[in-house]
C-alpha positions, 0 to 999 in steps of 0.5 A: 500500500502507497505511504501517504503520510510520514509522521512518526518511524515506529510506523515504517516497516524495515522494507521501507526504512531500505528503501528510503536510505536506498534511495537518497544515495542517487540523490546525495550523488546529484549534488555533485552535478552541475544541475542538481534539480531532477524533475520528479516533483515538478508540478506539485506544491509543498507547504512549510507550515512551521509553527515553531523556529526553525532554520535548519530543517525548514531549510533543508525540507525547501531545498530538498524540496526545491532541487525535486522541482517542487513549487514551494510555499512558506505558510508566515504564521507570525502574520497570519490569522494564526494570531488573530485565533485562527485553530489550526483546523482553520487552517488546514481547510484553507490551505487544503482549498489551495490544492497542495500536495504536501503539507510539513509540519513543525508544531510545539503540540505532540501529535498535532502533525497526525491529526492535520494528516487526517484532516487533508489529502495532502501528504504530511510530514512531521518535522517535529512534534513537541518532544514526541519525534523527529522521522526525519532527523532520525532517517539522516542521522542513520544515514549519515552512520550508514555511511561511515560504517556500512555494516551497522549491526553491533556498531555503538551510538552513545546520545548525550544529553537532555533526552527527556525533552529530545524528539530526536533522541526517541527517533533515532535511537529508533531507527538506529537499532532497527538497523542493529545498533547499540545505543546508549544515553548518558546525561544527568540523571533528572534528564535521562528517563529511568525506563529507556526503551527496551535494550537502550543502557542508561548512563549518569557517569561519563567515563563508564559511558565511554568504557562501553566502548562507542563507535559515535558520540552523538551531542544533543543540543541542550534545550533551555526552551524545553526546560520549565525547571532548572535541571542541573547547576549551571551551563558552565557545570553541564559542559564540565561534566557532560559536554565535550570539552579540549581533553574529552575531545583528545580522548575521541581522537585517540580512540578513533571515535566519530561525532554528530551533533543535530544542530545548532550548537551551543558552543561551550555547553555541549562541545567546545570550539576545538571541535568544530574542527574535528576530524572525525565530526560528522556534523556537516555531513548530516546537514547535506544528508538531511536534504538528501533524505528529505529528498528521498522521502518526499519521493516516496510519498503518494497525496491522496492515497489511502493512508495507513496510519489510521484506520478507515472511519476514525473519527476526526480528532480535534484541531481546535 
């Protein structure tokens, strides 16, 4: 059955998983080319509907978008009737009346992207959903693992950092041990939950994370935004103990170990400024992944099929 919609990971079969890392290999190849747009999207319209700031995934969607031949429109919540009270089911019918094919969302609101996808042909994409998940982010980042290290299987990800509040923490954890990876989480103990998903190891203690023995750090971006309480001392203690600092650094290139981070970066908390400069940092190359991935998963997806995220006579959720 054709995909309609891509709002969370744990809905993607294996087959499609392939499938979709498969395909942005050619795509990531069309980048080196002197035209790098193909025609596979020409003539379909897609929307950014991002209620949330955003840079780089808002970028990424409309160039991968863009370089798919694909009209792309920028919905400016700040100066619609958003503001004026308008629910996002308001919303959503309006932009539907427009005819567009694809809608992707960003919304402070878990779920919110699910309940737009029942509500429209069009198909959605979740660019993530309050701390719920990040498909997306978690498809590139895989991608971008896949890339280093083609066997995957038994391969090591250690996540720092506020998991508590991270979608991309949940989605590419997922999606990394679907593929056979190890994962583990290390941050302080008030922002790694006590029940990780299963076969996820939790870590408080950065040197017994690292006698687990990683092949990737992968440095979450800590979100002060998300955090309505104070969870640790300070950024400057967080960075101490959590973060990669000048000799944690000499460590990672000792033991030949690789770095991402999902951007931006809050240079002196998570990493310090040595290590934008790293050898073995993979943080720009997820960036150019992500457009190829987004590339390949606009492809996949058919407006107007029926969708198999929700059954068939599901009464509509609210958007109010």
């Amino acid at each position: 059955m054709a995909r309609k919609d891509l709002l969370e990971l744990a809905s993607l079969t294996r087959e499609e998983i392939d499938r979709i890392l498969e395909q942005a290999v050619p795509f990531k190849e069309l980048f080196t080319r002197s035209v790098k747009k193909v025609p596979a999207l020409k003539g379909k319209s897609v929307l950014m509907l991002f209620y949330e700031p955003s840079t780089r995934t808002h970028s990424s969607f409309e160039v991968a978008a863009k370089r798919l031949s694909a009209d792309v429109t920028n919905f400016d919540v700040p100066h619609s009737s958003v503001v004026k009270g308008e629910s996002v089911r308001e919303t959503v019918e309006t932009l539907q009346a427009m005819r567009t094919d694809y809608i992707v969302v960003r919304h402070g609101r878990s779920g919110l992207p699910g309940m737009i996808a029942r509500q429209t042909k069009a198909s959605v994409v979740n660019a993530g959903d309050g701390a719920h998940a990040h498909p997306t982010q978690g498809l590139l980042d895989a991608f971008t693992v896949k890339e280093v290290f083609p066997e995957m299987s038994g391969k090591r990800v250690l996540i720092v950092g506020d998991i508590l509040h991270s979608r991309v923490a949940r989605s590419t954890s997922s999606v990394l041990r679907r593929l056979g990876v190890e994962v583990a989480y290390l941050g302080p103990g008030s922002l790694v939950p006590k029940c990780c998903p299963e076969g996820v190891r939790r870590f408080t203690d950065y040197r017994e994370a690292m006698a687990w023995g990683p092949d990737v750090v992968y440095l979450l971006r800590v979100q002060m935004e998300r955090q309505d309480v104070q969870y640790f001392p300070s950024l400057r203690e967080y960075h101490r103990v959590y973060g990669v600092t000048r000799d944690r650094l000499d460590e990672l290139e000792d033991k030949g170990i690789w770095l991402m981070h999902p951007g931006p970066v809050n240079r002196g908390v998570e990493l310090c400024d040595e290590a934008m400069d790293y050898q073995r940092s993979l943080i720009n190359r997820q960036v150019e992944n992500g457009i190829a991935v987004r590339m390949s998963v606009l492809y996949s997806l058919k407006p107007g099929a029926s969708g198999d995220e929700e059954a068939e006579g599901e009464a509509e959720a609210s958007l109010e």
